[in-house]
N, C-alpha and C positions, 0 to 999 in steps of 0.2 A: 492658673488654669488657662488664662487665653496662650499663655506662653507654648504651654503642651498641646494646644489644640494646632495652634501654628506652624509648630512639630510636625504633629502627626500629616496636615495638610502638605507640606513640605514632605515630606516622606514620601504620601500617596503619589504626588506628581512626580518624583523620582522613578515611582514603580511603571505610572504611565510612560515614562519617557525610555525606561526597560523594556518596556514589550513593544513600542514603535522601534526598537531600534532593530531589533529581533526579527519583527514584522519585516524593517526593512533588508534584515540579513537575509531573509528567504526568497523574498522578490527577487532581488540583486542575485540571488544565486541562478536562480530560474532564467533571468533578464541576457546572464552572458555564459549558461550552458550550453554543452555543445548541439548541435540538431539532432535529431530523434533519426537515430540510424540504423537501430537493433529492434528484433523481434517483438520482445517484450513491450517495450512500448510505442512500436508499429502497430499492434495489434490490438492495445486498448483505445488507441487515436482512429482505429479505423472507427470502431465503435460510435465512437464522438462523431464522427465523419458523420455516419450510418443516421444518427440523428438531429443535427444540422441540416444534412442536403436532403435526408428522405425522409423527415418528421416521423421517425422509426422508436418515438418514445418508450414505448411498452417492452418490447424486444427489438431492439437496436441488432443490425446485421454488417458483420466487418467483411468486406470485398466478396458479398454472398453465403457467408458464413455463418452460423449460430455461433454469440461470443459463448464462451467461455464460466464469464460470472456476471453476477446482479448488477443494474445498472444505474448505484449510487453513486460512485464514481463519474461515471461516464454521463449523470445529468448536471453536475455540478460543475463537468469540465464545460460541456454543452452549451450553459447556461452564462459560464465566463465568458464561450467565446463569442456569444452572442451578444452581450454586454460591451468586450473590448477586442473582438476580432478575431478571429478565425488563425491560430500561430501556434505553433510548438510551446511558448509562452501559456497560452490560456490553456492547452489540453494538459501541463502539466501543474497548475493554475492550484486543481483538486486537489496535488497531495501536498501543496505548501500548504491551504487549508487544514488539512489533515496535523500536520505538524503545529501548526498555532493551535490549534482543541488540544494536542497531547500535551503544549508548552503551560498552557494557563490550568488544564487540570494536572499537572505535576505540580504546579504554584502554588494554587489553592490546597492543595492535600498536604503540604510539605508546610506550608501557614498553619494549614490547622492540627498537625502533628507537634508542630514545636516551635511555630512563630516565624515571620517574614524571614530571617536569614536563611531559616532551613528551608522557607519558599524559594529563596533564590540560589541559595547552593544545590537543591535539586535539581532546577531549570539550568544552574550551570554543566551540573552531571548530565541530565537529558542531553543538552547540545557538546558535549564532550563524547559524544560517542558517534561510531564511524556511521551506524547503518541509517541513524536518524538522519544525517545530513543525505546520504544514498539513497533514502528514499524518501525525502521532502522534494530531492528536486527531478524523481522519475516520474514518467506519467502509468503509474501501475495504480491497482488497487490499495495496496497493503497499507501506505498511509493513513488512507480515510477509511480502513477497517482497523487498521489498530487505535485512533482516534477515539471509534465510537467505543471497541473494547472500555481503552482507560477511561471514557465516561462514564459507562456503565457501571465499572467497579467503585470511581469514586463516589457517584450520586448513591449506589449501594451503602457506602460506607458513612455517608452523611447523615442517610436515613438512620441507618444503625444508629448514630451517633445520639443523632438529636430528635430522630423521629419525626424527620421533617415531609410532609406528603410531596411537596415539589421537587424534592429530591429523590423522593419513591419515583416520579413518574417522569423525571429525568432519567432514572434508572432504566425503565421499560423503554424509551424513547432510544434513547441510544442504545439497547439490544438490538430494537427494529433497524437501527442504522446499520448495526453490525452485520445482521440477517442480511441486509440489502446492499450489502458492501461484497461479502464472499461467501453467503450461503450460511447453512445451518450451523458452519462450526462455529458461527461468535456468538448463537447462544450455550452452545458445550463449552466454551473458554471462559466466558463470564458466569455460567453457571456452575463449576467446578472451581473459580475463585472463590464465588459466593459460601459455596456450600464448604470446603475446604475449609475456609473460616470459621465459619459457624461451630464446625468438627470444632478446630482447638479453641473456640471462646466456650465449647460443650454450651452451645445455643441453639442446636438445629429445629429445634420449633420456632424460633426467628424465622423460619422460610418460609412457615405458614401467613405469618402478619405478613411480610414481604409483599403477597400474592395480594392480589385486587381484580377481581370481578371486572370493572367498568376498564381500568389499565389493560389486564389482558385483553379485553373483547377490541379494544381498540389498536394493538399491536397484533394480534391477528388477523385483524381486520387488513392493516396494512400490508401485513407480510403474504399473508393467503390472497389476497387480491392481487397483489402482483405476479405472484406466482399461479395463478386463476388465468389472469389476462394472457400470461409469457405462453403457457399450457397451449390456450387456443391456436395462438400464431405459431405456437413449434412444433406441438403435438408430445408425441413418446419423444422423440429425440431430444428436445429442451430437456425433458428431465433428465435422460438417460447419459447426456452432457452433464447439466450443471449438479445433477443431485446424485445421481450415480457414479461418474467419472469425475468430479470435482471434488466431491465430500467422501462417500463412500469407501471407493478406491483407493484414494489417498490416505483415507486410517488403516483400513483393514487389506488392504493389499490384493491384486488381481492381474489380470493378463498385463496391462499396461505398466502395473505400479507392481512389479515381483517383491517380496520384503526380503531388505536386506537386511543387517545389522549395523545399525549408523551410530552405534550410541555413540563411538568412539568421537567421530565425525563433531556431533551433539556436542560434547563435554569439549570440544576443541572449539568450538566457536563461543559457548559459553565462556573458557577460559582466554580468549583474543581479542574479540569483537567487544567487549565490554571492558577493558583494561582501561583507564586503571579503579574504575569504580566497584569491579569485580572481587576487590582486595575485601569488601566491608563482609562478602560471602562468607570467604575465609575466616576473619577475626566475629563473626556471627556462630558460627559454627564453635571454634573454639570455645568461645563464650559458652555456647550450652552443655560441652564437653564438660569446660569446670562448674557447670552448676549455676550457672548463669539463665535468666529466664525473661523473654520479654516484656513487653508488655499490650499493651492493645492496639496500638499502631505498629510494632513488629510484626506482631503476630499479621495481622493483615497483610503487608508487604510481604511476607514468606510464603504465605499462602497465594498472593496473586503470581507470583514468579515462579514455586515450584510447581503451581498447578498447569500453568502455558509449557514449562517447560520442559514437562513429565509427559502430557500429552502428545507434542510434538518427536520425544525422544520414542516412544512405543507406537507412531506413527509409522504405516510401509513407507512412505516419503515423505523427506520434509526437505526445505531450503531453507539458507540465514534469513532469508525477511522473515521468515513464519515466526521470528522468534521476538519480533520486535517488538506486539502490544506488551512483555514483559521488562522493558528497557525502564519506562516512570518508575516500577517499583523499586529496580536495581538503583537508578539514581535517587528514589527517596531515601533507601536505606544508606545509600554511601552520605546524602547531605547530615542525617543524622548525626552520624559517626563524627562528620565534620565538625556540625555542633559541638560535639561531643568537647573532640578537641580545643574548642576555640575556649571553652568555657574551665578545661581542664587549666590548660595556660593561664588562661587570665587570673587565674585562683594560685597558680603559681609564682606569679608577680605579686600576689597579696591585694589586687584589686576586687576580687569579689566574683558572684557568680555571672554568667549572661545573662541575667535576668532583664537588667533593666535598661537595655541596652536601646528600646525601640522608647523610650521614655525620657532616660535621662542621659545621656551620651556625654555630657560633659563630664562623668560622676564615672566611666567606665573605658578612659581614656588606654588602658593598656587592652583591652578588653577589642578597642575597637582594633587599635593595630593588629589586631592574632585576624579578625575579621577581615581588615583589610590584609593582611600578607595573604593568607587561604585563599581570600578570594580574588584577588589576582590570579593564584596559581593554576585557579579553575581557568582562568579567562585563557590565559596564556595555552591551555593544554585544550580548549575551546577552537579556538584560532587552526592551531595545528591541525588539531583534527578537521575541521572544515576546508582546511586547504587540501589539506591527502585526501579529502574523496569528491575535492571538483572534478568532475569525469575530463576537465579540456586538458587536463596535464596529460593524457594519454593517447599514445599515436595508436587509432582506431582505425588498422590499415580498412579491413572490409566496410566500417560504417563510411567513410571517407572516398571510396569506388564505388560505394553505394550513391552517395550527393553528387559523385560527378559524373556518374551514369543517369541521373534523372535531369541533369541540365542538357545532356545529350538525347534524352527522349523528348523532354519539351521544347527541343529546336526542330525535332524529327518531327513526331506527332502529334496533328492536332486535335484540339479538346475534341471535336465532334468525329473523329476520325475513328474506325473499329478497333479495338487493341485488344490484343487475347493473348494468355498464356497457354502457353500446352501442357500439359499434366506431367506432373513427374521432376518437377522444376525445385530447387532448393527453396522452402517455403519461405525460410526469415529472405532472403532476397525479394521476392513475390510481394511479402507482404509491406516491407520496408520500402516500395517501391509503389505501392499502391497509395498508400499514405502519404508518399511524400505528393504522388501526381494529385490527390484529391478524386479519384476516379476508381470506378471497378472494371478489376482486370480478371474478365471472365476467363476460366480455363476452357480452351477447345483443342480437337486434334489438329496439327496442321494439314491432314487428308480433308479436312471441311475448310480449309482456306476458299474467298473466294481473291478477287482481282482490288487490289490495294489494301485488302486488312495488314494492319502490324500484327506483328509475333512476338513474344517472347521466347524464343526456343534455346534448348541443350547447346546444338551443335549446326552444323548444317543443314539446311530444310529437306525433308523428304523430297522426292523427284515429284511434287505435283503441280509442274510447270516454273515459269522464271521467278526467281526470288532473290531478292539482291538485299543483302548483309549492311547496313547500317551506322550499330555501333557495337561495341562488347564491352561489356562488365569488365574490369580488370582482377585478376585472382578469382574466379570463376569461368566456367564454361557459358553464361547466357550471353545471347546475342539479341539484336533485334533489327529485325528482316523484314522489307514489305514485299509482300507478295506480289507479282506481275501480274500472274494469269489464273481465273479460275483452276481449280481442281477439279481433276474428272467425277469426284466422289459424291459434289457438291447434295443434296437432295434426298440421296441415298437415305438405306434403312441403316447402314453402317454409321455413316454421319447424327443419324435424329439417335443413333442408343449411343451415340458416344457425348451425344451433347451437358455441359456440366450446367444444371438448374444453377440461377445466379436471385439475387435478393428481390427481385419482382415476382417471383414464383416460389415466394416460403414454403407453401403449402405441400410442392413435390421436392421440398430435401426430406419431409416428417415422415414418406412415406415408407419408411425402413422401420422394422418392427425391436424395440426396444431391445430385448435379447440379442440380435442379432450385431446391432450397432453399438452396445455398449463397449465391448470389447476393443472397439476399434475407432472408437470417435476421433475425431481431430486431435492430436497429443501437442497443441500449442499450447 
């Protein structure tokens, strides 16, 4: 007995010294990626910015702008960088976060489906895929709402399991994360896993025990609160942004989002972006063709995958990230199979089942090499994949005249000095530039220039007195020009209506009436 306990102890500090190692693959990835040079995550940094320098917790506003989406994200980057410093580092900080939640609950699900190997052949399958690395080391959302998804559905499936209340209200806990991550769709993705399930275990009165009185009131509580608080500071517009053009739009399709036909699209990234764990689909399918039938843990896995992925496919738009809280399932069901095979082998050899593998290992010696050759092979196809999607392998001409245009505005201008953009300007440059200065770059007309404001302008300044050229963007038309002399305009009723409201005056962007602005909201 003390023998096996010594085992076991030895075992667990193996697993510990698996997910430190892990832990430290995503830091290191984060540590020597390239700088933040693209829209995308310009734009969730401004955010971070928004609430750092202007304690904008509630609704956070990126370069005078209402963001986009909830600001779970964007508190946890916040919260790092106020911990370890203000850096491209910290703002993308959140979605390594995000990635270690999806890595330990792929572990734990894949433990409790078929025991520690299929725990760790899972988490190898996870890190075996391109979009997880692609977006553990972006500073977007998607990580830390696909995180709280796959909580959601495991602590669901706990509960099922064992009927555990902690698990019940881990469940509800990470919906609210989800809600608070990109809006109402992560309770329509976890609640159509949920219920999808239930369909094939023919359990759907399960959803009733599910529910909880004290659980709900306390996840509405969060979620309507915060959406209470955003309301006042934004008005119609906050909604008519995050809940009408963010949620809405995006399913059922509108002036912004026309619906196209993506299925193809759809089944092409399913069949790429998931290779080679993709293969267990196939040989799943067949399986049922000959008559082949799951069992309680498939059936769960099928049901979380085909219901993200079914969604997303009859979606007016979708992109690859949206696909990602369905990646854990994909990899639980290929570690299975693994299993599968390791146990097939070993039985081949005349050694015996996997069984006792986490027990007596000296006793399942053919058993363990099938273990070990497979799981190398995971590691080895690990590796690869991690190195094909470090973004510095790629010559990023525009991010890269992006960085060396903002070292020529912070020799030009200084921090206290006016700096404006004129309207009409390439926004990912705008915004990738605002973020990297740390500063907001109001938009104004250059006819309200006054005497030494900077510019960001198109081309050459309008005739509103002397202005002399700077520096210029390379592969773009911006330039940036200090003005000499007053504008004759300055004061003017032309000037005061062309003036663009910036983040100290939330209250007069809300004043556009719902309908009207829906249509046309910011399309970042």
């Amino acid at each position: 007995m003390d023998k096996l306990l010594a085992l076991n102890e030895k075992l667990e500090s193996r697993d510990k010294l698996l997910f430190v190692v892990i832990c430290a693959g995503l830091l290191l990835r984060l540590l020597f990626a390239p700088p933040i040079s693209n829209r995308g995550e310009a734009r969730e940094g401004l955010v971070v910015e928004g609430i750092i320098h202007n304690q904008q917790w509630i609704l956070p506003f990126r370069n005078g702008e209402l963001p986009s989406k909830p600001p779970l994200f964007h508190w946890i980057a916040a919260s790092a960088s106020l911990l370890v410093g203000e850096s491209d580092f910290s703002t993308r900080l959140a979605s390594a976060f995000g990635a270690g939640v999806m890595v330990v609950v792929t572990f734990l699900l894949g433990r409790a489906m078929a025991g520690k190997l299929t725990g760790w052949l899972s988490v190898g399958a996870l890190l075996g895929t391109y979009d997880f690395w692609h977006a553990a080391g972006q500073a977007r959302v998607d990580m830390v709402f696909s995180g709280c998804v796959a909580a959601a559905i495991a602590s669901f499936y706990f509960w099922y399991r064992d009927g555990n209340s902690g698990a019940r209200g881990c469940c509800y806990l990470a919906t609210v994360g989800a809600v608070l991550a990109k809006g109402p769709v992560g309770v329509a993705l976890i609640g159509l896993a949920i219920v999808g399930f239930l369909v094939l275990e023919k359990q759907l009165p399960s959803a009733i025990r599910l529910w909880s009185w004290p659980l709900a009131g306390v996840a509405l509580s969060l979620i309507a609160g915060w959406y209470g608080l955003a309301y006042a500071i934004g008005g119609d517009k906050f909604l008519a942004l995050q809940v009408g053009y963010e949620n809405v739009d995006r399913l059922f399709g509108g002036e912004a989002f026309p619906r196209h036909q993506m299925y193809l699209n759809d089944v092409l990234w399913l069949a790429t972006r998931t290779l080679p764990w993709n293969l267990v689909l196939v040989w799943s399918a067949l399986r049922w063709l000959r008559g082949g039938r799951e069992n309680r843990h498939g059936r769960m896995l099928h049901a979380w995958w085909i219901s993200i992925f079914g969604f997303f496919a009859v979606a007016a738009h979708s992109r690859s990230v949206y696909f990602l809280p369905l990646i854990p399932a994909i990899a639980l069901l290929a570690a299975r199979a693994l299993s599968s095979l390791i146990r097939q082998g070993a039985a081949a050899m005349g050694t015996g089942p996997m069984m006792g593998i986490d027990m007596f290992p000296q006793a399942v010696s053919a058993s363990r090499r099938w273990a070990i050759g497979v799981g190398a092979g995971v590691v080895v196809c690990d590796l690869i994949v991690m190195g094909v999607s470090y973004g510095g392998w790629r010559d990023d001409k525009p991010g890269n005249a992006r960085l060396v245009f903002e070292k020529k505005l912070k020799s030009e201008v200084a921090v206290d000095s006016p700096f404006f953009a004129v309207p009409g300007l390439d926004a990912e440059d705008v915004m990738v530039l605002a973020y990297r200065l740390k500063r907001q770059i109001e938009q104004r007309p250059i006819i309200c220039a006054k005497r030494n404001d900077y510019f960001l302008t198109a081309s050459e300044p309008l005739p509103v007195g002397e202005a002399r050229v700077l520096a210029r963007l390379d592969g773009s038309k911006i330039a940036l020009v200090r003005v000499l002399a007053d504008s004759g305009t300055i004061g003017t009723d032309n000037c005061q209506n062309n003036a663009i409201p910036s983040a100290a005056s939330p209250r007069r962007e809300t004043a556009i009436e719902p309908r009207k602005l829906w249509p046309g909201v910011n399309r970042s």
